[in-house]
C-alpha positions in Angstrom: 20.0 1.6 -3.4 21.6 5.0 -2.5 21.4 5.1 0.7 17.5 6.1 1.4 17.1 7.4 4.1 14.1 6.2 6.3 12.1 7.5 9.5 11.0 5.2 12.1 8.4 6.3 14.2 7.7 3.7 17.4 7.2 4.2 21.3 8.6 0.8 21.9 12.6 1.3 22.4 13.3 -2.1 21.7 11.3 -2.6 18.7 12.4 0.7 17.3 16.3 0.0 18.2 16.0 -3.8 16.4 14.4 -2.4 13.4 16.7 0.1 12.9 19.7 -2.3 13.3 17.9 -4.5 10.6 17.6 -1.8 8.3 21.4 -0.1 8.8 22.5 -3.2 7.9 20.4 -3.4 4.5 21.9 0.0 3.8 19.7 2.4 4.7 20.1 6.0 6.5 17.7 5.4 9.3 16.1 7.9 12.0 14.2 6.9 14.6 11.6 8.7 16.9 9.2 8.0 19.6 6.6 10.9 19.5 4.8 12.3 16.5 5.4 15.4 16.8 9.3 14.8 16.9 8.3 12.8 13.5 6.6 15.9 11.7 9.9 17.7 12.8 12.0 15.3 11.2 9.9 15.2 8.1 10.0 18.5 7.4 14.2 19.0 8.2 15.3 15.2 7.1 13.3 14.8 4.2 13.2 11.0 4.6 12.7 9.0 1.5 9.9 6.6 3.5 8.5 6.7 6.9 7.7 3.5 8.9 4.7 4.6 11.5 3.6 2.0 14.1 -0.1 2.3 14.7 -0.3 2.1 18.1 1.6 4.7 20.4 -0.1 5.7 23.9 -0.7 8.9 24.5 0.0 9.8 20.5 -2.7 10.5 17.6 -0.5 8.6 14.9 -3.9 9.8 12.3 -3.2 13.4 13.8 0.2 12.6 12.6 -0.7 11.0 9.0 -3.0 13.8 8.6 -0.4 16.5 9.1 2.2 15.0 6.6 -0.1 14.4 3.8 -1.1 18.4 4.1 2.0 19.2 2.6 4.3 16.1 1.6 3.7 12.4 -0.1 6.5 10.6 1.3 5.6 7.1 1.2 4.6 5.9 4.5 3.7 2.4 5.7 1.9 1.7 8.9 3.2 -0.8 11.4 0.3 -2.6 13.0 -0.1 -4.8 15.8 -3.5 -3.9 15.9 -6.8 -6.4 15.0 -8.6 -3.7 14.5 -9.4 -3.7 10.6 -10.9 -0.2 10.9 -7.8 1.2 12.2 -6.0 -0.1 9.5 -8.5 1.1 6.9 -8.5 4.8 8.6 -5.0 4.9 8.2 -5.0 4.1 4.6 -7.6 6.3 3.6 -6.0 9.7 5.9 -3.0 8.7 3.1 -1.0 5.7 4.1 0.3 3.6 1.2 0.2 0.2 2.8 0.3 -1.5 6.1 2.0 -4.4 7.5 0.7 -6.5 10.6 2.8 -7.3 13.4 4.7 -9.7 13.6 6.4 -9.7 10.1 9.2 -10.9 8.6 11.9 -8.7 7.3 12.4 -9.8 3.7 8.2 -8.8 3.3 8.8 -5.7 4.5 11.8 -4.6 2.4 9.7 -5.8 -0.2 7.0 -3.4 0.7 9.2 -0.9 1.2 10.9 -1.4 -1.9 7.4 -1.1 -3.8 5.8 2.0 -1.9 9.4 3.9 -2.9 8.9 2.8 -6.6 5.7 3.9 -6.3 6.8 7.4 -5.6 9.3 7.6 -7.8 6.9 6.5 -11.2 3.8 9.3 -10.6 1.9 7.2 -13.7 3.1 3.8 -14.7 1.7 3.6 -18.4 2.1 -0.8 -18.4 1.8 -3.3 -15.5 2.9 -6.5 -15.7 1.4 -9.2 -13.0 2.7 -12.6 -14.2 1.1 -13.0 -17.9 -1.3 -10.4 -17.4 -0.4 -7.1 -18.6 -2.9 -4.2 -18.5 -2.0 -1.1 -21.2 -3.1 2.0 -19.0 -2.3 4.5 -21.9 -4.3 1.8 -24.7 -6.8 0.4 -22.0 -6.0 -2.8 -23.4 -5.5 -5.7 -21.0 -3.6 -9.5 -22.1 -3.5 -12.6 -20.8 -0.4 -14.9 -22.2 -0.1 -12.6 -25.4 -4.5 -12.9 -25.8 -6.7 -9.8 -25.4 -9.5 -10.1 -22.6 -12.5 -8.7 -22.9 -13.4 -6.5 -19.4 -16.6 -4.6 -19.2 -16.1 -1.3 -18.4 -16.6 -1.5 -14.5 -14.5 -4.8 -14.4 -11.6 -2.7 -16.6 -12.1 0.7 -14.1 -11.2 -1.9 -11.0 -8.5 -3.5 -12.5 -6.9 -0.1 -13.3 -7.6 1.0 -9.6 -5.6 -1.6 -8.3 -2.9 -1.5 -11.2 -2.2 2.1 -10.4 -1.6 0.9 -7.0 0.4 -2.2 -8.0 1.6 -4.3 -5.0 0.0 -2.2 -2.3 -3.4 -2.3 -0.5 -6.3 -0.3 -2.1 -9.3 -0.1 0.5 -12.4 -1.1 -0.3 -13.9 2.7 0.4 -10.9 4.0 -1.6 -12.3 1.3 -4.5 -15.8 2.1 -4.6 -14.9 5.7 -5.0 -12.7 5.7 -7.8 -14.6 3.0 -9.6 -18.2 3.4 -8.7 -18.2 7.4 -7.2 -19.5 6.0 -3.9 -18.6 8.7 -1.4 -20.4 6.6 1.6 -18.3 3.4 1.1 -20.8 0.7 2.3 -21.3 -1.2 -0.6 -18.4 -3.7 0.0 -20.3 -6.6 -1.5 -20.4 -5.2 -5.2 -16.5 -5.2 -4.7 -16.3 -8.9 -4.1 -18.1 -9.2 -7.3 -16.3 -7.6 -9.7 -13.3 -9.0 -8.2 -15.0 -12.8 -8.9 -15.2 -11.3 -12.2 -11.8 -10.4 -12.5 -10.6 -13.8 -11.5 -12.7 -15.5 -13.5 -11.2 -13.8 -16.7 -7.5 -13.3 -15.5 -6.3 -15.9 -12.8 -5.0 -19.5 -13.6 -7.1 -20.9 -10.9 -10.0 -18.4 -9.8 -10.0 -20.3 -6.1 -7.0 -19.4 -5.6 -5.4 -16.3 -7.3 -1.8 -15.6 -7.0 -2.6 -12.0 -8.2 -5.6 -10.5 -7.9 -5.1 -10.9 -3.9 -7.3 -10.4 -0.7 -6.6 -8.2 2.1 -8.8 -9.8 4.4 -11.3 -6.9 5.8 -9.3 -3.9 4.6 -9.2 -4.6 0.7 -7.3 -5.9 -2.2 -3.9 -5.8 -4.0 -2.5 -6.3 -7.3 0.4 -8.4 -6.7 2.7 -7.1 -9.8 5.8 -8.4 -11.2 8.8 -6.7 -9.2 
């Protein structure tokens, strides 16, 4: 790490002071702000290297917020959520968050997280994932399991590469059926959960319970990808 600098954007004084202890520690340059439009400010004269956003701030439109940074930046940005609210989370996401977290969460996930989304932005187009003994070719379209070439149809491979070139963070289910089916209205969620049986079926150890093809329970999935 060299000392990447991160934003922290939270109302609550006391959650914003602890997490910024927590991450000072870890090494990071950390900001912290408690109104949205003090966080566009600092994103624009900072130039953090990844912005922490809580979801819920009175009195502040954190998707005014999201929507204002993604006009003209892509610094990664994960949303801090004590919300139960699914469709909050999944608004976020699609207005151009790269992953969520819900409160309360433990520290070494979230530097996890963090360290992923940052990768992310680093590596515009990574050409081979690796998830355990599955690796999936992007440039060949060839995908292996323990050294053996599966077979994917073509709207089983078109998933698979969705989530891949998204490895370890959420992809919504609306963000899903766009890319691999072109449906703009997002409402067929069930044909998701299909292809995603499918999936299992062909590339986890035990389908019932996968350890990388994972569920995001009401928002979407995630490719769980070797760090």
């Amino acid at each position: 790490m060299d000392h990447e600098r991160v934003l922290i954007v939270d109302d609550e004084d006391v959650s914003r002071r602890a997490l910024r202890r927590i991450l000072t520690r870890q090494g990071y340059r950390v900001e912290s702000v408690a109104d949205g439009e003090e966080a566009l400010d600092v994103v624009a004269m900072w130039s953090p290297d990844i912005v922490l956003l809580d979801l819920l701030m009175p009195r502040q439109d954190i998707f005014m917020v999201l929507n204002h940074v993604r006009a003209w930046s892509r610094v990664p940005i994960i949303v801090l959520s004590a919300c139960a609210q699914e469709r909050s989370k999944i608004r976020a996401l699609d207005l151009g968050a790269d992953d969520y977290l819900t409160k309360p969460f433990g520290i070494a996930e979230l530097l996890a997280r963090m360290r992923a989304v940052m990768r992310r932005g680093r590596e515009p187009d990574v050409p081979r994932v690796l998830a355990g003994d599955i690796a999936i070719d992007l440039e060949r379209r060839i995908v292996t399991k323990a050294g053996t070439e599966v077979r994917l149809t073509a709207t089983e491979y078109r998933l698979l590469r969705a989530l891949a070139r998204h490895a370890n963070m959420v992809v919504p289910h609306q963000q899903l059926l766009r890319q691999v089916w072109g449906d703009h209205e997002g409402d067929n969620v069930p044909e998701v959960r299909v292809y995603m049986r499918y999936l299992r079926r062909k590339l986890e150890d035990d389908p019932a319970h996968p350890r990388h093809l994972l569920t995001e329970l009401g928002v979407g999935y995630r490719l769980q990808a070797n760090e």
